[in-house]
C-alpha positions in Angstrom: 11.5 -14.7 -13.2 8.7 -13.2 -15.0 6.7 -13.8 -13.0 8.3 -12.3 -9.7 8.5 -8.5 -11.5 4.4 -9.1 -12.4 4.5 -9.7 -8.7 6.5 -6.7 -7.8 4.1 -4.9 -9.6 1.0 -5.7 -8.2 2.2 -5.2 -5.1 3.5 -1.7 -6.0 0.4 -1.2 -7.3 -1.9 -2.5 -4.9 0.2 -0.1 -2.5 -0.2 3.3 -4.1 -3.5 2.6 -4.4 -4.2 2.2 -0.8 -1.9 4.9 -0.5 -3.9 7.5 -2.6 -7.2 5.7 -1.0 -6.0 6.9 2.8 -4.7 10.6 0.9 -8.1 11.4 -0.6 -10.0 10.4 2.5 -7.6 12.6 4.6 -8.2 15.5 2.7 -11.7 15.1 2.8 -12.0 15.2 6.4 -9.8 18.5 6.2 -12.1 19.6 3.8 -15.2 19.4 6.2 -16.9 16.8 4.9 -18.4 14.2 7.8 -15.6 11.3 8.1 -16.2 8.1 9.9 -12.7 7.7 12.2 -13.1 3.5 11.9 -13.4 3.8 8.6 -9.6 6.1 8.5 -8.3 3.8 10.5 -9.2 0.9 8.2 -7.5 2.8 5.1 -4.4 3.2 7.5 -3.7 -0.3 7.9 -4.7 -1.0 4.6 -2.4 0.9 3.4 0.4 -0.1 5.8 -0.5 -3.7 5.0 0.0 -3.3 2.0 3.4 -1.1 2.2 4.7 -4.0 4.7 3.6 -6.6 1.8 5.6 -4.6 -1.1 8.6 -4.2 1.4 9.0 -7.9 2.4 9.1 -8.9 -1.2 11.5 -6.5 -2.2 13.2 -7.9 0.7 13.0 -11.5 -0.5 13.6 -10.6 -4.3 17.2 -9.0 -3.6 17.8 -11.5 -1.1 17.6 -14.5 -3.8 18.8 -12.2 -6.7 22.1 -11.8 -5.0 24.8 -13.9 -6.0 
């Protein structure tokens, strides 16, 4: 059991990190600053990879929690 929340948690974390990656690099194209469009697009789908990983476990851990 323990060891599913540590899981949640990584995940969680894992996503707001790529989250907050793909925010600061946004904000630095709109700040001027020279941005490489492969490299935004490889934050995106980080960060949707990781959203899509945290939302299928959540999936799976109500799923099996539910009587």
């Amino acid at each position: 059991m323990t060891s599913e929340a540590e899981r949640l948690d990584e995940l969680r974390n894992e996503a707001r990190y790529r989250r907050e990656r793909l925010s600061l690099y946004k904000a630095r194209t709109y700040g001027g600053r020279p941005a490489s469009p492969y490299k935004l697009r490889e934050l995106q789908r980080a960060s949707d990879g990781a959203a899509a990983r945290l939302l299928r476990a959540e999936r799976v851990g109500l799923t099996t929690s539910s009587p």
